[in-house]
DRENTORBA-634037 format. One record per residue (C-alpha): residue number from 1; chain; residue in one letter; y, x, z. Coordinates in Angstrom, 3 decimals, decimal comma, always signed. Layout:
N
+-----+--------+---------+----------+----------+----------+
: num : cadena : residuo :        v :        u :        w :
+-----+--------+---------+----------+----------+----------+
: NUM :      A :       a :        Y :        X :        Z :
...
+-----+--------+---------+----------+----------+----------+
END
This chain:
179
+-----+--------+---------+----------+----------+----------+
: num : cadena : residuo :        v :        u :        w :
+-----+--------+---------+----------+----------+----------+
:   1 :      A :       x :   +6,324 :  -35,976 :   +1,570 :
:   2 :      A :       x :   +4,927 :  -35,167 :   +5,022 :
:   3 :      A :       x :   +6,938 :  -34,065 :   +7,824 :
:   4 :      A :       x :   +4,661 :  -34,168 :  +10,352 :
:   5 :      A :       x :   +5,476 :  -31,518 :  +13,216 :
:   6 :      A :       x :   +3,640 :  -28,309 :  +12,956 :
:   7 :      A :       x :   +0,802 :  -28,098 :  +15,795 :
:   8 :      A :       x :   -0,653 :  -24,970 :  +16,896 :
:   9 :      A :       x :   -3,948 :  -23,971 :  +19,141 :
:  10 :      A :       x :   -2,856 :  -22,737 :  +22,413 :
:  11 :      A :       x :   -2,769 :  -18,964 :  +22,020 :
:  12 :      A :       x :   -0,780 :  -19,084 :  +18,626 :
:  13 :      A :       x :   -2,053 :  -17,672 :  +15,345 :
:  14 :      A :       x :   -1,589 :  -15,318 :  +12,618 :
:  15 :      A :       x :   +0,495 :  -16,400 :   +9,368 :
:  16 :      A :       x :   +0,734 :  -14,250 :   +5,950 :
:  17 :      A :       x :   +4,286 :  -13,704 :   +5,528 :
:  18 :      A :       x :   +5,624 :  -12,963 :   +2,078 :
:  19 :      A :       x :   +8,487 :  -10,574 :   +1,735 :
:  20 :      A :       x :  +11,392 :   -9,741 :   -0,646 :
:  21 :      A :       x :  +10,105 :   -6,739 :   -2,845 :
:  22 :      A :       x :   +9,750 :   -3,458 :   -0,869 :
:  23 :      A :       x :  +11,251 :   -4,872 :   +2,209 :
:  24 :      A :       x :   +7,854 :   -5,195 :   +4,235 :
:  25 :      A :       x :   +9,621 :   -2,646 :   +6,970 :
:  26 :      A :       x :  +12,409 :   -4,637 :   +7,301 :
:  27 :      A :       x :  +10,971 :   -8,433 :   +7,501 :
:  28 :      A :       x :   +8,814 :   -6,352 :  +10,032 :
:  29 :      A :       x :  +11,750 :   -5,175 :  +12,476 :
:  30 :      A :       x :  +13,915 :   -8,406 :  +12,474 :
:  31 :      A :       x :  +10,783 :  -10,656 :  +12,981 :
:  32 :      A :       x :   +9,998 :   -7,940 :  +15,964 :
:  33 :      A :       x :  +13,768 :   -8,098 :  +16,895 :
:  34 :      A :       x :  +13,650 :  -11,856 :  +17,265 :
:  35 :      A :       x :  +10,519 :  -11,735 :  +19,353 :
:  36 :      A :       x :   +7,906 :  -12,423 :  +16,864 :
:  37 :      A :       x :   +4,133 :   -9,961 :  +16,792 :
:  38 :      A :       x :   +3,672 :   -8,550 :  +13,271 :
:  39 :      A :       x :   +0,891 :   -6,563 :  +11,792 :
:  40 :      A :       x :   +1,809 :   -4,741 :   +8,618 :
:  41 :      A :       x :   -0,960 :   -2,528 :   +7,588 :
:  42 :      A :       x :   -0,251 :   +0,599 :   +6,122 :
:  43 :      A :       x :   -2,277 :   +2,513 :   +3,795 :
:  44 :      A :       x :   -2,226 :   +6,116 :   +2,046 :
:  45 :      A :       x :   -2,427 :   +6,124 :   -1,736 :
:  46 :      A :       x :   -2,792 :   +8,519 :   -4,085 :
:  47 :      A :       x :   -0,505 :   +9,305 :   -6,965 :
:  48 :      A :       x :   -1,376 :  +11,184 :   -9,932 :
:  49 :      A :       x :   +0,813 :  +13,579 :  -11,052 :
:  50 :      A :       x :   +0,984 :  +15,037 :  -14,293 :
:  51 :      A :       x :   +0,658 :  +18,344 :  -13,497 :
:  52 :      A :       x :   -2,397 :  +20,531 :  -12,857 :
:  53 :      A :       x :   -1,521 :  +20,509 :   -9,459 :
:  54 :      A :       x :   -2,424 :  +16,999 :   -8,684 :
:  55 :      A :       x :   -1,037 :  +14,528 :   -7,040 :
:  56 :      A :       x :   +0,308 :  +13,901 :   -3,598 :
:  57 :      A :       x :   -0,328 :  +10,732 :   -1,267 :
:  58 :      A :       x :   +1,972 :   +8,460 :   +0,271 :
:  59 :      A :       x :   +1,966 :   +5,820 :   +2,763 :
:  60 :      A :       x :   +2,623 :   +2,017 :   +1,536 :
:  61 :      A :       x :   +1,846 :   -1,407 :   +2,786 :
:  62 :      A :       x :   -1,948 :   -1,982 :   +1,960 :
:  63 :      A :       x :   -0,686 :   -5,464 :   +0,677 :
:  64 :      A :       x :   +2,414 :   -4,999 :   -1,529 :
:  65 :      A :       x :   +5,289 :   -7,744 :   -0,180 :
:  66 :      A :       x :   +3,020 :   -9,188 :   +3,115 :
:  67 :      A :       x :   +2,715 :   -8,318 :   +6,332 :
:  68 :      A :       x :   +1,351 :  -10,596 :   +9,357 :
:  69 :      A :       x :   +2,880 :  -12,233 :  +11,770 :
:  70 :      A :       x :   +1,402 :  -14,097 :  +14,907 :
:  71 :      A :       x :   +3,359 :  -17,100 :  +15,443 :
:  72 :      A :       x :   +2,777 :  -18,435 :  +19,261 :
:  73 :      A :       x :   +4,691 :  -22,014 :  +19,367 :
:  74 :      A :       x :   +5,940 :  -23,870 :  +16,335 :
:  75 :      A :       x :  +10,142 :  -22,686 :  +17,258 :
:  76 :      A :       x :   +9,010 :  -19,662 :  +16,025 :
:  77 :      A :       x :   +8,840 :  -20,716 :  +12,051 :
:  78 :      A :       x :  +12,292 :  -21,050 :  +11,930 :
:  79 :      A :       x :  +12,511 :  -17,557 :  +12,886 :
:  80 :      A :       x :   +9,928 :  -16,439 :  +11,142 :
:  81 :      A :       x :  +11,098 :  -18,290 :   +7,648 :
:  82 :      A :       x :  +15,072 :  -17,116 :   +8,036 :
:  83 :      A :       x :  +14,193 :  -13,274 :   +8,812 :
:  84 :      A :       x :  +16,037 :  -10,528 :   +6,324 :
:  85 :      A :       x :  +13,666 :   -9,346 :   +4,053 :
:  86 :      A :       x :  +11,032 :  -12,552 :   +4,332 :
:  87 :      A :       x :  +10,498 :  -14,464 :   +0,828 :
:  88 :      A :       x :   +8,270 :  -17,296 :   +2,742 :
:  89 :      A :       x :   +5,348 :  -18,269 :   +5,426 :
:  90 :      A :       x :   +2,122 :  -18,748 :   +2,850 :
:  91 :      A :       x :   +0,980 :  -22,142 :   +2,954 :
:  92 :      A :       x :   +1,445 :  -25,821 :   +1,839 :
:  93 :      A :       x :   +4,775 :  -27,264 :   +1,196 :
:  94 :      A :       x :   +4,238 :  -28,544 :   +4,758 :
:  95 :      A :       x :   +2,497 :  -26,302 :   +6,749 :
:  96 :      A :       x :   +1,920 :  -22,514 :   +7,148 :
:  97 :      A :       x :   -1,985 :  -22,073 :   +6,134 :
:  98 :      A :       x :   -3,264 :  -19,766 :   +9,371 :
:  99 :      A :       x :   -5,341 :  -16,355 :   +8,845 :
: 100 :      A :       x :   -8,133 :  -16,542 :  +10,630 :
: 101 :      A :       x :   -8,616 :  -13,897 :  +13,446 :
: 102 :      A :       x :  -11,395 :  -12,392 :  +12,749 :
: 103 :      A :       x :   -9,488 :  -11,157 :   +9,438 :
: 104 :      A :       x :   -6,871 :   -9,572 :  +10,912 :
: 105 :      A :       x :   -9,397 :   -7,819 :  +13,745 :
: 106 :      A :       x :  -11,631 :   -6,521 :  +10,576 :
: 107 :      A :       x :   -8,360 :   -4,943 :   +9,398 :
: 108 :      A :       x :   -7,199 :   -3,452 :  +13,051 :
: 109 :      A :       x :  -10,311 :   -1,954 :  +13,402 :
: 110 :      A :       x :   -9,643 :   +0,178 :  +10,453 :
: 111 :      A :       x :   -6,532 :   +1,760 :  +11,171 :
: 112 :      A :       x :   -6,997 :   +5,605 :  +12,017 :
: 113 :      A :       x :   -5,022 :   +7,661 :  +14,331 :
: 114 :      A :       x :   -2,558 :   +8,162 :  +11,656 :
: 115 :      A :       x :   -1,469 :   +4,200 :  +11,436 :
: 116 :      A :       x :   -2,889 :   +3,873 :   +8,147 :
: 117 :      A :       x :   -6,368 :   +1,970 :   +7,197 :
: 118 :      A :       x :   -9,205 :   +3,704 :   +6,160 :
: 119 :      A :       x :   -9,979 :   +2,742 :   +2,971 :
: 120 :      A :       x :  -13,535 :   +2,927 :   +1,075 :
: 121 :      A :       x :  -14,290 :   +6,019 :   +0,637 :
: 122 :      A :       x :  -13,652 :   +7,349 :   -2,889 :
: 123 :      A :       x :  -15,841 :   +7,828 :   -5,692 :
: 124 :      A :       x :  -16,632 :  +11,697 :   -6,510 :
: 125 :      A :       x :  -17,985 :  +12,963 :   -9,814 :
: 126 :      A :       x :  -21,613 :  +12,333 :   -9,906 :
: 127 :      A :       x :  -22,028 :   +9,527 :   -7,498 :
: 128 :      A :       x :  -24,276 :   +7,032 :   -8,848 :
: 129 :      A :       x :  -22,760 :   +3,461 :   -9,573 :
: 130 :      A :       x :  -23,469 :   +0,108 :  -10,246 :
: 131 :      A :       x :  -21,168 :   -2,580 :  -11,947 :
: 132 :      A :       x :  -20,747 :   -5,669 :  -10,631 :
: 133 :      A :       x :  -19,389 :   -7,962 :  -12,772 :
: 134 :      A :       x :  -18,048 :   -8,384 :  -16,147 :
: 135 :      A :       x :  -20,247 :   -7,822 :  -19,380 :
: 136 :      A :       x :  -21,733 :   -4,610 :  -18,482 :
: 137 :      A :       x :  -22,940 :   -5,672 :  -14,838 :
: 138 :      A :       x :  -25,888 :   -4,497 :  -13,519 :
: 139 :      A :       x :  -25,884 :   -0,971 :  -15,796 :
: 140 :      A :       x :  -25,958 :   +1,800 :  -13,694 :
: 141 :      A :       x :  -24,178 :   +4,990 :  -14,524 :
: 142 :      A :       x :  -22,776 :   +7,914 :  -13,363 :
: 143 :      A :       x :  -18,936 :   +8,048 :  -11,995 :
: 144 :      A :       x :  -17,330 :  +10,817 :  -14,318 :
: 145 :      A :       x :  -13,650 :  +10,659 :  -13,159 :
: 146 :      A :       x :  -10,582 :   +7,918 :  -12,368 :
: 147 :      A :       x :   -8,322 :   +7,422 :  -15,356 :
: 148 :      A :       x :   -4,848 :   +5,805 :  -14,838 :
: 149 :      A :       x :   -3,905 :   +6,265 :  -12,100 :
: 150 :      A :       x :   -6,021 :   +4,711 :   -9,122 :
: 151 :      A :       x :   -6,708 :   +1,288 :  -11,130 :
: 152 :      A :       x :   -9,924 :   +2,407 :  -13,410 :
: 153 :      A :       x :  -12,748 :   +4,363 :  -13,696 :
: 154 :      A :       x :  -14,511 :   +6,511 :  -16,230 :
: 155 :      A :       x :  -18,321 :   +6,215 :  -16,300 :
: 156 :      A :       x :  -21,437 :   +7,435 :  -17,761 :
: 157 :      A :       x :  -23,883 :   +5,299 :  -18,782 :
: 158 :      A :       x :  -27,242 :   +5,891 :  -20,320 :
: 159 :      A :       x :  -28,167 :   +3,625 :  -23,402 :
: 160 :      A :       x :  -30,693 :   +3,388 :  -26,292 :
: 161 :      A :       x :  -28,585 :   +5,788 :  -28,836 :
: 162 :      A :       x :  -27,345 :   +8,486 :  -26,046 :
: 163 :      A :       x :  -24,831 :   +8,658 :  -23,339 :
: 164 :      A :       x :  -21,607 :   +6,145 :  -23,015 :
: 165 :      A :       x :  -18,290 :   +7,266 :  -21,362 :
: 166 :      A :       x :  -16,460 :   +3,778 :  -20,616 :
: 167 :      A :       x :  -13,858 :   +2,463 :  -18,834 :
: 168 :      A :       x :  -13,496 :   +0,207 :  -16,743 :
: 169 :      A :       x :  -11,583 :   -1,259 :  -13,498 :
: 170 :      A :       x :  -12,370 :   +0,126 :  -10,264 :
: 171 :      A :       x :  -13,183 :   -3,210 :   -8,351 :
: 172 :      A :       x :  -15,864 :   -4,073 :  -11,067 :
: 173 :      A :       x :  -17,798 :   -0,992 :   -9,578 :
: 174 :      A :       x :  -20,108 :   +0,117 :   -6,603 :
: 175 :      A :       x :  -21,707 :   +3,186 :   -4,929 :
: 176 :      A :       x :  -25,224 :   +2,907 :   -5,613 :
: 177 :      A :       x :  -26,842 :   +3,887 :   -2,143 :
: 178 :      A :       x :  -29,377 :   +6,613 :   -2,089 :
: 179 :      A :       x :  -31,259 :   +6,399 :   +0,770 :
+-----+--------+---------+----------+----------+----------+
END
């Protein structure tokens, strides 16, 4: 086993922190209590609802059970690791594994006024997709609606023996730009 000493750049640098289930809030006010920078993005999500209605949104961490934290000078592990509602720093059995600036700046950048990031925008009925992976890539169809919940998405697809509704997940798909 290694125990060499943890060794930072000067000006510190961001760590993924892990936390206990739904305690992202909390992890983030001790570690802020004790001194230590967090960044714990927030998004708004949609949630279907069952009624004709529709659903409402609400605001959750855009990465279930991590937030950030910017660790300046290795004493601040320890605080970091023994914080209420933190699981673990991400890393090697030895050493926290650093996010790279430029991640966490991409991220800023896309918080609105609200405190939430902007997500992509979402699909509409009759926006023209491609998919990008899987067996079907590279057909492009038609978005026809999302199915459960936020996770998949019903297309149509144009075939040799007629039209094809399918289903699949919503990361496997992209807008098709028109111009």
């Amino acid at each position: 086993m290694n125990d060499r000493p943890l060794t930072m750049p000067g000006e510190g640098v961001w760590w993924a922190i892990q936390c206990k289930p739904r305690q992202e809030v909390r992890a983030q006010a001790n570690l802020e209590t004790s001194g230590v920078r967090t960044f714990l993005p927030l998004a708004r999500r949609a949630t279907p609802s069952r009624s004709k209605r529709g659903g409402t949104t609400r605001v959750e961490p855009l990465f279930p059970r991590y937030l950030f934290a910017r660790c300046d000078d290795p004493g601040m592990a320890h605080r970091i690791r023994f914080a209420r509602g933190v699981t673990k720093i991400l890393g090697t059995e030895n050493r926290p594994t650093p996010v790279d600036d430029a991640i966490i700046d991409v991220i800023q950048q896309r918080v609105a006024g609200d405190g939430c990031v902007l997500l992509a925008p979402a699909l509409r009925h009759g926006d023209s997709i491609r998919i990008v992976a899987g067996p079907l890539k590279d057909l492009v169809g038609v978005f026809d609606a999302s199915v459960a919940g936020v996770d998949r998405v019903r297309l149509l697809l144009t075939a040799l023996h007629g039209p094809w509704r399918v289903v699949v997940d919503d990361a496997l798909v992209e807008r098709v730009s028109t111009g």
